[in-house]
Backbone as ProteinMPNN parsed JSONL, in Angstrom:
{"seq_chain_A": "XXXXXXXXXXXXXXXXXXXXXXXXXXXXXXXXXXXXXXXXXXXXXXXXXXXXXXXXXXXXXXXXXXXXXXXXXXXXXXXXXXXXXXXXXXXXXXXXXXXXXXXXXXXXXXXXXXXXXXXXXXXXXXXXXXXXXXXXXXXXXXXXXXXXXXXXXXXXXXXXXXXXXXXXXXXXXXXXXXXXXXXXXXXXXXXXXXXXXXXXXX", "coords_chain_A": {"N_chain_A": [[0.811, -1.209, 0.0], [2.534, 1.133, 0.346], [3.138, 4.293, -0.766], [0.588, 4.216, -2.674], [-1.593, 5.595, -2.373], [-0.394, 8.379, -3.099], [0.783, 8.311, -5.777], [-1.481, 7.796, -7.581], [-2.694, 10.329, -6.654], [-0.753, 11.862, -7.794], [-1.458, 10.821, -10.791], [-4.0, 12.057, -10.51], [-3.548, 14.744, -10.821], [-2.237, 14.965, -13.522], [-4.141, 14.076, -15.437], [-5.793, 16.125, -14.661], [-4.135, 18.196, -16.17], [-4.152, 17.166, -18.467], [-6.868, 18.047, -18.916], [-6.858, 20.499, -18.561], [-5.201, 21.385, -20.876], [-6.516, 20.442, -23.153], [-8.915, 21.783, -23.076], [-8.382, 23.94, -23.243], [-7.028, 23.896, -25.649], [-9.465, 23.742, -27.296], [-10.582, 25.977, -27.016], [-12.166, 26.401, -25.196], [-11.209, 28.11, -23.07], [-10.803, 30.612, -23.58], [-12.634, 32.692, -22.565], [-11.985, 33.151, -20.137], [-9.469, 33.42, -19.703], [-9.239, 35.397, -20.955], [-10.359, 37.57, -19.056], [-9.687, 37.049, -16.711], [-6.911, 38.319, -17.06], [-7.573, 40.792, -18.129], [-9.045, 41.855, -16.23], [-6.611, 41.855, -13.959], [-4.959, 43.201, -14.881], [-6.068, 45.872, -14.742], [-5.737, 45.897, -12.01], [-3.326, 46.486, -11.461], [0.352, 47.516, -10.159], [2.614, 49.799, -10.033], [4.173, 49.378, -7.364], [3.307, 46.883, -6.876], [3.45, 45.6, -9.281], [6.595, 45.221, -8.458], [6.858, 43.682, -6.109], [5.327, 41.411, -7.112], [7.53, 40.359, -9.236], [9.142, 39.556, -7.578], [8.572, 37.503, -6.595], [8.319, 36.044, -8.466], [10.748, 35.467, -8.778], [11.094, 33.557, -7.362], [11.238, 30.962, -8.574], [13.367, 30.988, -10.393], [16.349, 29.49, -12.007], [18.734, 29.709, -9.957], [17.881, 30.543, -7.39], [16.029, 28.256, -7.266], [18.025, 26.365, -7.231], [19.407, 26.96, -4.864], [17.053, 26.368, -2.696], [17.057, 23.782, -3.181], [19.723, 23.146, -2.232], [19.871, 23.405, 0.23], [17.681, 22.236, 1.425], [18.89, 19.614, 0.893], [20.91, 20.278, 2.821], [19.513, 19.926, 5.399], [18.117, 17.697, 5.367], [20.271, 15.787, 5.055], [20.363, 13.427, 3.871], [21.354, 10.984, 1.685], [19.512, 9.854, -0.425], [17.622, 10.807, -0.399], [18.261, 13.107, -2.552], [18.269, 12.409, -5.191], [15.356, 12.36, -5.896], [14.878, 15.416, -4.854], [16.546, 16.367, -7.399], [15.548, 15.149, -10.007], [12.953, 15.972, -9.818], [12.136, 18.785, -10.156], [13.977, 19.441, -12.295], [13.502, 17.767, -14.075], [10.56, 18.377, -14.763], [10.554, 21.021, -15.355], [12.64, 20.956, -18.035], [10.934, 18.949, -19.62], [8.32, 20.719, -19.63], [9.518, 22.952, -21.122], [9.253, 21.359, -23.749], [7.121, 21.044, -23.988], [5.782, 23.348, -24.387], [7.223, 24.075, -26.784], [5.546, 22.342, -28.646], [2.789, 22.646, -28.025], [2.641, 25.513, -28.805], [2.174, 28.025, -28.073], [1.354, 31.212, -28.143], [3.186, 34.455, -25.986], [0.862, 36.576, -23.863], [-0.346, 39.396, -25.436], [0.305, 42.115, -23.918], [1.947, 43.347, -21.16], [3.842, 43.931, -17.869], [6.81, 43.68, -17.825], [9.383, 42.867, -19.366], [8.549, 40.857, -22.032], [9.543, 37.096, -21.846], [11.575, 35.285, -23.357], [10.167, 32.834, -25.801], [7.308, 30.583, -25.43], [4.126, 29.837, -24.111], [2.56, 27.736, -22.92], [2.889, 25.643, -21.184], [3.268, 27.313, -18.292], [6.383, 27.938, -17.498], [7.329, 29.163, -15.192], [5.895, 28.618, -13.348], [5.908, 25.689, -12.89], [8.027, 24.829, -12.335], [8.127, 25.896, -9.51], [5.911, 24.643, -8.447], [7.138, 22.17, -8.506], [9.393, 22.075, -7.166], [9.053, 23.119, -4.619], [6.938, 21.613, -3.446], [8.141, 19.169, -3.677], [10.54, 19.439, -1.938], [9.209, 19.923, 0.01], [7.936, 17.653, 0.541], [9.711, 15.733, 0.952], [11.204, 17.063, 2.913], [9.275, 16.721, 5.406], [8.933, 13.666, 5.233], [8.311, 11.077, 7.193], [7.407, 12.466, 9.589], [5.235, 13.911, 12.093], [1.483, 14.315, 11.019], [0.315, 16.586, 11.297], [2.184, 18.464, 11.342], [3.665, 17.474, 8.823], [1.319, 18.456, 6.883], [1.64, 21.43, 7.588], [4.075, 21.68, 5.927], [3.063, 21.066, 3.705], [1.213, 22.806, 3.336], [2.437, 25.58, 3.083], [4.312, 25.216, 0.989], [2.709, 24.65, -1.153], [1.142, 27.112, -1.127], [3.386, 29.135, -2.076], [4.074, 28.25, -4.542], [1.601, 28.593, -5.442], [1.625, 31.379, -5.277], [3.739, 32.413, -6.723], [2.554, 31.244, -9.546], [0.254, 33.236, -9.74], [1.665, 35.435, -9.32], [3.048, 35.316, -12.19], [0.612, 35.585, -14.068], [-0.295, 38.46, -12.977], [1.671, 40.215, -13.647], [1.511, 39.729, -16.285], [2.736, 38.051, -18.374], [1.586, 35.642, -18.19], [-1.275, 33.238, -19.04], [-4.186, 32.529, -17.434], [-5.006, 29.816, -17.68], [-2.318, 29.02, -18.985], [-1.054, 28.757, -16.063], [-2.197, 27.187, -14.231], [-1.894, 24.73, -15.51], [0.871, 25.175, -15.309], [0.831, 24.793, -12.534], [-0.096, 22.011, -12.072], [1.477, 20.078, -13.563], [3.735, 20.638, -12.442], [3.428, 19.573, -9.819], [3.04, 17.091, -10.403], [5.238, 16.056, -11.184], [6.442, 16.573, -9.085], [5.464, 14.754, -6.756], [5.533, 12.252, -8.346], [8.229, 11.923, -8.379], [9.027, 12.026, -5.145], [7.804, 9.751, -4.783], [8.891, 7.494, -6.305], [11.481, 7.755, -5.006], [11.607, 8.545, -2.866], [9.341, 6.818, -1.677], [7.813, 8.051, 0.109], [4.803, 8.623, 1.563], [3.055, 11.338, 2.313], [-0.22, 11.448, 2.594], [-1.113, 9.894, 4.443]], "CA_chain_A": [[0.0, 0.0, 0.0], [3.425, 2.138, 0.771], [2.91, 5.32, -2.112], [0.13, 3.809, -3.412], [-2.254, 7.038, -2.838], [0.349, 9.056, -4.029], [0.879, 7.544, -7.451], [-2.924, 8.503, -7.843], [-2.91, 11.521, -6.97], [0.227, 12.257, -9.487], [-2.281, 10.514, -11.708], [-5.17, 13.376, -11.358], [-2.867, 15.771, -11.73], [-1.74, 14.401, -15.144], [-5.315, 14.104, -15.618], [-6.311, 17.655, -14.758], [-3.106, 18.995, -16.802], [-4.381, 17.269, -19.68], [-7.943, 18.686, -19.36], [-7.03, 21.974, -19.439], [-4.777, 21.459, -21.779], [-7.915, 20.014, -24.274], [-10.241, 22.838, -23.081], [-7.25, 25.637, -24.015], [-7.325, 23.933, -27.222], [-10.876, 23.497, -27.768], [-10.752, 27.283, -26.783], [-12.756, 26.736, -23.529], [-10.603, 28.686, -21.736], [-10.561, 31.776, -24.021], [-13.337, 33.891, -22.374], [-11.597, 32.968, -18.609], [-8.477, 34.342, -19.806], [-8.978, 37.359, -21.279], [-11.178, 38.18, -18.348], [-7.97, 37.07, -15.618], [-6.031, 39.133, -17.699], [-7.897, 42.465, -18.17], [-8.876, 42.384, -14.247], [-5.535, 41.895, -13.429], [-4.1, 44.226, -15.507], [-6.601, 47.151, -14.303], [-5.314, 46.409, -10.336], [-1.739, 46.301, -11.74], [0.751, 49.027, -9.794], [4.193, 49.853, -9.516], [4.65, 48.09, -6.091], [2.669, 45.549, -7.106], [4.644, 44.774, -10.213], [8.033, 45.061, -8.437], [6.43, 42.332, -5.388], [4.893, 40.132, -8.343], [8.973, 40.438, -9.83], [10.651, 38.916, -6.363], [7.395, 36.254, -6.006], [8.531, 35.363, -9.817], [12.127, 34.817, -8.79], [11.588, 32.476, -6.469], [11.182, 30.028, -9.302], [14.398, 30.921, -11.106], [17.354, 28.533, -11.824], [19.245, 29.992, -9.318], [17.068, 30.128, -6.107], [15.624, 26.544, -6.902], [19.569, 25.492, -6.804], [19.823, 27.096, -3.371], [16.485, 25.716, -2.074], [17.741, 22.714, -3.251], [20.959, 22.679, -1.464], [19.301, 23.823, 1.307], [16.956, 20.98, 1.728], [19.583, 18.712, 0.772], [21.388, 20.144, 3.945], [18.541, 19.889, 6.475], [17.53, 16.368, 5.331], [21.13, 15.014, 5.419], [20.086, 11.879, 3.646], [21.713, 10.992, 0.036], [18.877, 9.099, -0.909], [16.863, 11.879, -1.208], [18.859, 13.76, -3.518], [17.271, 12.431, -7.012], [13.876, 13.15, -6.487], [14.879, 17.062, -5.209], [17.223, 17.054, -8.241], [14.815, 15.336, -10.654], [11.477, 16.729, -10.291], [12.421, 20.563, -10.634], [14.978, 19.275, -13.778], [12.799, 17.176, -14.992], [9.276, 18.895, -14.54], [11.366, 22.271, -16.173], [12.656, 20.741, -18.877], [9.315, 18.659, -20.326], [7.521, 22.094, -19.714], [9.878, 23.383, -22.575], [9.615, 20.708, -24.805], [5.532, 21.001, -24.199], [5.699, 25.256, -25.082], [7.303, 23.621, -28.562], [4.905, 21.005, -29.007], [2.053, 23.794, -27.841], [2.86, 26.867, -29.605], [1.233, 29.133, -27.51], [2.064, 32.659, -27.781], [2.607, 35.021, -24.591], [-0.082, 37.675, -23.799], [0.143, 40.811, -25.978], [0.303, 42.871, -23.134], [2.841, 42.509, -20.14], [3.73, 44.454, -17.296], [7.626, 43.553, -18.192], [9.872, 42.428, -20.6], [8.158, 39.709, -22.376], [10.476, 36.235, -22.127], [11.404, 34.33, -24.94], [9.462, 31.532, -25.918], [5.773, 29.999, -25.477], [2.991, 30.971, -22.676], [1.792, 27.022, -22.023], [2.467, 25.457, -19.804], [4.211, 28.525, -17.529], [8.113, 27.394, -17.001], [8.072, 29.238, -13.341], [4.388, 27.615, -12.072], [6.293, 24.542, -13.046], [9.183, 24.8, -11.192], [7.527, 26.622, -8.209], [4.912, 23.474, -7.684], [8.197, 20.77, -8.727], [10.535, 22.42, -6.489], [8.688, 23.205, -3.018], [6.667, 20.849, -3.303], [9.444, 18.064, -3.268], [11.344, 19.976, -1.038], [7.817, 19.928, 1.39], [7.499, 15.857, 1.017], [10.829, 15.299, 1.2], [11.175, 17.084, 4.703], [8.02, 16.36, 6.045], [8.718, 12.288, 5.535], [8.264, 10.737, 8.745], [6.858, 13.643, 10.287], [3.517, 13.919, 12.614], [0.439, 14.63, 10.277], [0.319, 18.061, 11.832], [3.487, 19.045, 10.236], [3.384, 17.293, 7.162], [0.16, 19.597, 6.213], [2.444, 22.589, 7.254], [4.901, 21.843, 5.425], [2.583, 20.831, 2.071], [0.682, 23.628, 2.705], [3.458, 26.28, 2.784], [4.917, 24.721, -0.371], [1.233, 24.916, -2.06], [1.287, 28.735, -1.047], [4.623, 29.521, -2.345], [4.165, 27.82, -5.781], [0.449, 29.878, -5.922], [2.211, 32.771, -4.957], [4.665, 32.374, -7.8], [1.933, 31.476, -10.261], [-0.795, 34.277, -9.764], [2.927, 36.738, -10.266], [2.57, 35.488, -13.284], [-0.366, 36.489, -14.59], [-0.133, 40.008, -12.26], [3.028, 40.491, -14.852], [1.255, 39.986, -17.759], [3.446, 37.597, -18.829], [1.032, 34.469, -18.885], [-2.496, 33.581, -18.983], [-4.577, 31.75, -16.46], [-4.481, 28.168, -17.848], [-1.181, 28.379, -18.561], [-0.31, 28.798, -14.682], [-2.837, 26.436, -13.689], [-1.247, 23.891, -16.409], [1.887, 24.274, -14.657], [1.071, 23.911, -11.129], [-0.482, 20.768, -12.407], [2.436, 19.597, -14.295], [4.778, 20.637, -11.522], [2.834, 18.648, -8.782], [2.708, 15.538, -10.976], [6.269, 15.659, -11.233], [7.168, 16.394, -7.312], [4.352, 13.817, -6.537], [6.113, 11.096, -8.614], [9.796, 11.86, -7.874], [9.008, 11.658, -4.36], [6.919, 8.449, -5.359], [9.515, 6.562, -6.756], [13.028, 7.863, -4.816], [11.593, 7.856, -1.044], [8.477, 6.165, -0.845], [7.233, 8.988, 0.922], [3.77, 8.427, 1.53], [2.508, 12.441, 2.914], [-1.476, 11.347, 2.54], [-1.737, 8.71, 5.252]], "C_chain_A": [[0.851, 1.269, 0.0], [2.906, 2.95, -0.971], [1.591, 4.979, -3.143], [-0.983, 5.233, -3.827], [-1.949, 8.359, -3.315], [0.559, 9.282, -5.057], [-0.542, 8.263, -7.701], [-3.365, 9.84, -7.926], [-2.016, 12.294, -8.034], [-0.968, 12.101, -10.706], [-3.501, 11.86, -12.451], [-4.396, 13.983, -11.416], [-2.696, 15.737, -12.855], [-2.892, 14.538, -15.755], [-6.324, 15.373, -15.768], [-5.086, 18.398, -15.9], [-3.707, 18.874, -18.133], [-5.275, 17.752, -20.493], [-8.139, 19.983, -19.468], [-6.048, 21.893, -20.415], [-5.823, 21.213, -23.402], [-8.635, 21.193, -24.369], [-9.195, 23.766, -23.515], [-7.594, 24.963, -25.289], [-8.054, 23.856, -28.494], [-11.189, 25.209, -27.526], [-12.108, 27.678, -25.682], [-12.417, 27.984, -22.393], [-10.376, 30.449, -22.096], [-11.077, 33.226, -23.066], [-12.499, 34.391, -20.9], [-10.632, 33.739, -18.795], [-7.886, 35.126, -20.334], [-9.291, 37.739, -20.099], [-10.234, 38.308, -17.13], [-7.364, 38.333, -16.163], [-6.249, 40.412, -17.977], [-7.978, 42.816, -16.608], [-7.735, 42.485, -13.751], [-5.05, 43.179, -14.021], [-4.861, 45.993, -14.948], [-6.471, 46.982, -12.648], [-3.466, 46.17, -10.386], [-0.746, 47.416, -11.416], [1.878, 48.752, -10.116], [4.86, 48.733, -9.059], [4.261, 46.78, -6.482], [3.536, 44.645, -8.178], [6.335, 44.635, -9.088], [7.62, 44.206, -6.878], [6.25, 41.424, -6.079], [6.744, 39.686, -8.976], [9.813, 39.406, -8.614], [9.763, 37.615, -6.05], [8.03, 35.625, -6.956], [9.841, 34.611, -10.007], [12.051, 33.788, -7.87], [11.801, 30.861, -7.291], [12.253, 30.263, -10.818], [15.377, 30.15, -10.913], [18.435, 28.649, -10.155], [18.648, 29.875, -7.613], [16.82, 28.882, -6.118], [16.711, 25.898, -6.492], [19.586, 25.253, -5.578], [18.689, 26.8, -2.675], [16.338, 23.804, -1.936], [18.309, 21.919, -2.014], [20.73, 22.234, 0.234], [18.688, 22.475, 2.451], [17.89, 19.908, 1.568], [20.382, 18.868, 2.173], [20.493, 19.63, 5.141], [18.69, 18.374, 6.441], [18.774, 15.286, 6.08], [21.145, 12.98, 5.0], [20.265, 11.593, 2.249], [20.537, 10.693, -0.353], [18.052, 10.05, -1.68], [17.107, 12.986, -2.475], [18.218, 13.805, -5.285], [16.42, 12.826, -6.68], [14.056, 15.087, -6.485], [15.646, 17.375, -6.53], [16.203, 16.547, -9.631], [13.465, 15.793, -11.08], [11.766, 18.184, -10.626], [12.728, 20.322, -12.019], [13.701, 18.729, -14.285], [11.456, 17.853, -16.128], [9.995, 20.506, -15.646], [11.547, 21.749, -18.046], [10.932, 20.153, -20.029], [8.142, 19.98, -20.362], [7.741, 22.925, -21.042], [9.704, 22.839, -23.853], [7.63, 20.785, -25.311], [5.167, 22.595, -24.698], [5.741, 24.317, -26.787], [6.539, 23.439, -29.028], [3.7, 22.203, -29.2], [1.587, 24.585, -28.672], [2.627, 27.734, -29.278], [1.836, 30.812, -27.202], [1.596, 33.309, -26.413], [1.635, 36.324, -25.19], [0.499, 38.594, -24.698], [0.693, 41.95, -25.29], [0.877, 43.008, -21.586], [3.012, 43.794, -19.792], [5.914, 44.822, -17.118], [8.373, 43.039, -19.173], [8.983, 41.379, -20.983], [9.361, 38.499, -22.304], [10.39, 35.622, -23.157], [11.075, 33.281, -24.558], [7.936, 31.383, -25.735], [5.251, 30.324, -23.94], [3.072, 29.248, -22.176], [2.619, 26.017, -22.28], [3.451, 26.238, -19.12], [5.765, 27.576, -17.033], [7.955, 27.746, -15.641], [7.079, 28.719, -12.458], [4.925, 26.476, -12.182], [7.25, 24.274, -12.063], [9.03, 24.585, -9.991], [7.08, 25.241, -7.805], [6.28, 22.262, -7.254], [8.87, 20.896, -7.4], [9.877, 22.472, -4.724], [7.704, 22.288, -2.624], [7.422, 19.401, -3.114], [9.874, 18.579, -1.961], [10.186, 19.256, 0.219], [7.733, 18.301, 1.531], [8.595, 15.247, 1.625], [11.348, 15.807, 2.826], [10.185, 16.772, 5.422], [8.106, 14.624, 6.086], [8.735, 11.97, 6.71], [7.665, 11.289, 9.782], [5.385, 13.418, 10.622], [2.591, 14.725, 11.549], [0.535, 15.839, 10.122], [1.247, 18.924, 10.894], [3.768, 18.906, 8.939], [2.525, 18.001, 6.611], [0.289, 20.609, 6.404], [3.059, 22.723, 6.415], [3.811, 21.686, 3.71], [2.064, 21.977, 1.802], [1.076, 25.325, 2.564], [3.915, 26.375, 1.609], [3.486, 25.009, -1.558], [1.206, 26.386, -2.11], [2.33, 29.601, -1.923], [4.428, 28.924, -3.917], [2.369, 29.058, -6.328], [0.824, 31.148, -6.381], [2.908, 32.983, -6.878], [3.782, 32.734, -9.151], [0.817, 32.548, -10.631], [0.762, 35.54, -10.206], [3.166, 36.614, -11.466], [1.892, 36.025, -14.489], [-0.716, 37.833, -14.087], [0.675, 40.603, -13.385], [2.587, 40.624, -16.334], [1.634, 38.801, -18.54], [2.765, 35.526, -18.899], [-0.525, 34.421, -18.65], [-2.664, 32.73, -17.59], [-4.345, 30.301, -16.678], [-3.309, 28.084, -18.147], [-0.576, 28.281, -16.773], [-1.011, 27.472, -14.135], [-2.368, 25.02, -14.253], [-0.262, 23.402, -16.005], [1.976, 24.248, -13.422], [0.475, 22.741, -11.07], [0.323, 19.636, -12.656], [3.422, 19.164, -13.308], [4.216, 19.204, -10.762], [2.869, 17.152, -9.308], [3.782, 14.775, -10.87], [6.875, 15.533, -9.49], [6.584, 14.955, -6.732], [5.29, 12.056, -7.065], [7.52, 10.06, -8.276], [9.743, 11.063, -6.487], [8.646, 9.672, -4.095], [7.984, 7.38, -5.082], [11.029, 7.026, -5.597], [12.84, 7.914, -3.442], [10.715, 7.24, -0.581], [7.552, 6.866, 0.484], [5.93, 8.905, 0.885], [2.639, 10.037, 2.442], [1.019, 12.266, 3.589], [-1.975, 10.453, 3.198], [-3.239, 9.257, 6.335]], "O_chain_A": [[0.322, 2.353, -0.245], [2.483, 2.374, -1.973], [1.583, 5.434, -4.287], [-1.188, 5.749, -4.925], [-2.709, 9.218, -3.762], [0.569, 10.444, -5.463], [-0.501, 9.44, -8.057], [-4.065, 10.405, -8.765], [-2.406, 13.101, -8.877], [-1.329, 13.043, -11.412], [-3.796, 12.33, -13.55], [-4.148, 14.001, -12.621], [-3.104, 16.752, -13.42], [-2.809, 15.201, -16.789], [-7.233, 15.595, -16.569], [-5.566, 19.383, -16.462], [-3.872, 19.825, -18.897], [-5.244, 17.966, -21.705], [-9.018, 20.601, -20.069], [-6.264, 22.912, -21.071], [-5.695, 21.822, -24.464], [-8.988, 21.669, -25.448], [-9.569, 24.437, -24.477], [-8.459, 25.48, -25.997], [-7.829, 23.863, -29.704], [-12.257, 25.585, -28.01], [-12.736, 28.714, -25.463], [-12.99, 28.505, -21.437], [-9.97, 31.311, -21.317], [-10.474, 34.277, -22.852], [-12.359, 35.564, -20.554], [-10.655, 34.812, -18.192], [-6.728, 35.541, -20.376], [-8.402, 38.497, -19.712], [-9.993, 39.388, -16.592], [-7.436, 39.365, -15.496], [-5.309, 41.199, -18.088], [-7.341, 43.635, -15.946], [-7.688, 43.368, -12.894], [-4.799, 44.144, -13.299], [-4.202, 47.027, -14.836], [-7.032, 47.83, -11.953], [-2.678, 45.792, -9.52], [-0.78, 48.361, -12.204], [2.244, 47.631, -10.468], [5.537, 47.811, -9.512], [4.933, 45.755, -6.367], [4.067, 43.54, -8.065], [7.045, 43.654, -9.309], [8.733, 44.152, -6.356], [6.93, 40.421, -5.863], [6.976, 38.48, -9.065], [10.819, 38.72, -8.792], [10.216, 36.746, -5.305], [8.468, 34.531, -6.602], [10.141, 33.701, -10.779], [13.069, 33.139, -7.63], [12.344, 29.876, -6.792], [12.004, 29.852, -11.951], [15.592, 29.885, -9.73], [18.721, 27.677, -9.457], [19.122, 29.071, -6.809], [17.232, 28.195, -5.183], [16.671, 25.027, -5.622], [19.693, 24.164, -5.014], [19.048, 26.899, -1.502], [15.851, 22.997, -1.144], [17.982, 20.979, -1.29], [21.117, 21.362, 1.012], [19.002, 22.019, 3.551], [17.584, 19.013, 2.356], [20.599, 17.822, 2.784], [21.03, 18.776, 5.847], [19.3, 17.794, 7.339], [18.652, 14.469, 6.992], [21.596, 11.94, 5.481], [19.34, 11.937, 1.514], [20.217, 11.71, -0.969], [17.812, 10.176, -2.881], [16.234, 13.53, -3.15], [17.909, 14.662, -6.113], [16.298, 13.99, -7.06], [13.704, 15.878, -7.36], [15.533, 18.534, -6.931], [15.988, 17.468, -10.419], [12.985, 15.951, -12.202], [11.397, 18.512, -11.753], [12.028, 20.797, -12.912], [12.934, 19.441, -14.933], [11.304, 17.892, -17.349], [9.542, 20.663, -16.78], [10.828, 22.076, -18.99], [10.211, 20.78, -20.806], [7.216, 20.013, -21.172], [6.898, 23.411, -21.797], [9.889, 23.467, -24.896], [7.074, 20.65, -26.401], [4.186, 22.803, -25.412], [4.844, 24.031, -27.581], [6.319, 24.135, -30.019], [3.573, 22.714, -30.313], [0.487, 24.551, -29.225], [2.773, 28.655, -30.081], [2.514, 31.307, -26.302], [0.541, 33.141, -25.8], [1.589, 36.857, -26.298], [1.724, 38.658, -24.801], [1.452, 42.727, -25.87], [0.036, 42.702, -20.74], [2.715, 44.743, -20.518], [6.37, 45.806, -16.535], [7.639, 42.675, -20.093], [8.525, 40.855, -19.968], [10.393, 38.961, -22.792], [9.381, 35.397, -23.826], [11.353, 32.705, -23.507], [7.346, 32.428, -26.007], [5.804, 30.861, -22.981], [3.604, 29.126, -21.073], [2.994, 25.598, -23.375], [4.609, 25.873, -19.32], [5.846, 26.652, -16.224], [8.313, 26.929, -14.793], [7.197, 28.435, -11.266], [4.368, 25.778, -11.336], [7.135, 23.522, -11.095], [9.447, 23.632, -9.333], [7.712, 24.641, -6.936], [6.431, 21.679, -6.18], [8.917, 19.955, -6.608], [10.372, 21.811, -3.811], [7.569, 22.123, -1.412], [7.031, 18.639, -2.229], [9.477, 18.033, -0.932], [10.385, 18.35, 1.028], [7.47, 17.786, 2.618], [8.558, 14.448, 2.561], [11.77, 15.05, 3.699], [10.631, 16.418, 6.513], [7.38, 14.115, 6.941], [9.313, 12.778, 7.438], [7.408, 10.669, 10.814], [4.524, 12.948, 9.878], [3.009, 15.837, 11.23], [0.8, 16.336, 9.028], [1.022, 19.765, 10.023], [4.037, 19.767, 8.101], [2.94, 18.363, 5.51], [-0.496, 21.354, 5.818], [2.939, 23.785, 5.804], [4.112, 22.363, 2.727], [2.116, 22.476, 0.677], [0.313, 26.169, 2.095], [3.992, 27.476, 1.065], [3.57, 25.565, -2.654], [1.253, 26.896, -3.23], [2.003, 30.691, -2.393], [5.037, 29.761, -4.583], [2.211, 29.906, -7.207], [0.537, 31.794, -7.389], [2.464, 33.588, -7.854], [3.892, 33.778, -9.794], [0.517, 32.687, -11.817], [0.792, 36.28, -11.189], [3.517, 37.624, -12.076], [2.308, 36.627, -15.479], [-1.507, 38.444, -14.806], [0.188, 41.545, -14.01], [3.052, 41.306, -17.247], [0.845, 38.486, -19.431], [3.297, 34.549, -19.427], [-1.08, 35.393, -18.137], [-1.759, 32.346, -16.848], [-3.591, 29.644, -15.961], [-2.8, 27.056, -17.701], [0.426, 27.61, -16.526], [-0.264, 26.676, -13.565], [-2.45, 24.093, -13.447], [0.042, 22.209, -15.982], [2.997, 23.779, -12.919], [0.439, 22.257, -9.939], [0.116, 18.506, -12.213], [3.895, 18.038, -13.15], [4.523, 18.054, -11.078], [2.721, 16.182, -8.565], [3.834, 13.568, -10.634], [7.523, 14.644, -8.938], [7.376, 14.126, -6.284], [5.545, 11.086, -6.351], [7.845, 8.888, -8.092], [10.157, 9.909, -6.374], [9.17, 8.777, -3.432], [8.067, 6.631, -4.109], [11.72, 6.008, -5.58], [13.706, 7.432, -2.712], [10.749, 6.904, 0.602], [6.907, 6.375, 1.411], [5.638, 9.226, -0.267], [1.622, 9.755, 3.075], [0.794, 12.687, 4.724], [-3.087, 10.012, 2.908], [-3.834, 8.431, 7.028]]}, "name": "protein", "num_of_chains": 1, "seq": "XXXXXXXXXXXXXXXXXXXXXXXXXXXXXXXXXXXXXXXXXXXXXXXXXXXXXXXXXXXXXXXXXXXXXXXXXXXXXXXXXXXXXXXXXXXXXXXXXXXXXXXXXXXXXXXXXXXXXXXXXXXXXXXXXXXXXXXXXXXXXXXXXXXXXXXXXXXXXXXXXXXXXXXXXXXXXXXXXXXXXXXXXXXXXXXXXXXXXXXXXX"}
């Protein structure tokens, strides 16, 4: 039974990723995210952009390294090492190869530079979910209930966070963010799965 409700829930994720991915391309999702995207953009400030800017970095190469390391210090346990190093890598990369595949251009209208490349599935909601979310299973193993649903739901916050700076920015729509905290989660979810047997959902 060890990971078995785990695996499953990876599963809906995969499952929800793919249904908005259908409804974006059935153009379900059109009216939702213009409508994200103009509201946002008419409570869009200054401050607000340059908070949305430091929420956005938390899911850059560089920070994920050092929340990485981080967690790799705390834990103190090799074992754990692949899943924090493959779900972020992993979950990152397949995100890029799914923009390709995709095609999806970013918003017209951004609050900063535009980045190069495709809107769906968001590279930093991907990360964000991959990355603290591992991190969150991976310290929380063993841990009283209590804590384990701190720690998941810290890591759930912090990948939101990330993704709503997103679309605050301009710089993606709604289903793509929602796409990749889907994506992400599927991948933290599995890593963990397979490299500690971490079972969070008892």
């Amino acid at each position: 039974m060890r990971g078995r409700r785990q695996f499953w829930i990876a599963a809906l994720a995969l499952l929800g990723f793919a249904a908005i991915t259908l409804a974006f391309r059935l153009g379900a999702f059109a009216r939702l995210d213009l409508a994200a995207a103009q509201g946002v953009g008419r409570l869009r400030t200054p401050s607000g952009v340059a908070i949305a800017s430091g929420l956005s970095d938390l899911a850059t190469p560089l920070v994920v390294s050092a929340a990485i390391a981080l967690a790799l210090l705390l834990r103190r346990r090799r074992g754990d090492a692949p899943a924090l190093i493959a779900a972020p890598l992993g979950a990152f990369l397949s995100s890029e190869l799914l923009k390709l595949l995709i095609h999806r251009p970013r918003p017209a209208v951004a609050a900063v530079t535009l980045p190069h490349g495709f809107a769906f599935p968001s590279g930093h909601a991907t990360a964000a979910a991959a990355t603290y979310l591992t991190i969150a299973l991976v310290l929380s193993h063993g841990r009283p209930a209590g804590r384990r649903a701190a720690w998941l739901a810290f890591a759930t916050g912090l990948a939101i966070a990330v993704a709503a700076s997103r679309v605050y920015l301009g710089v993606h729509y709604l289903s793509d963010v929602l796409a990749g905290l889907l994506w992400g989660t599927a991948w933290a979810l599995w890593a963990t799965w397979r490299g500690t047997g971490a079972e969070p959902f008892e």
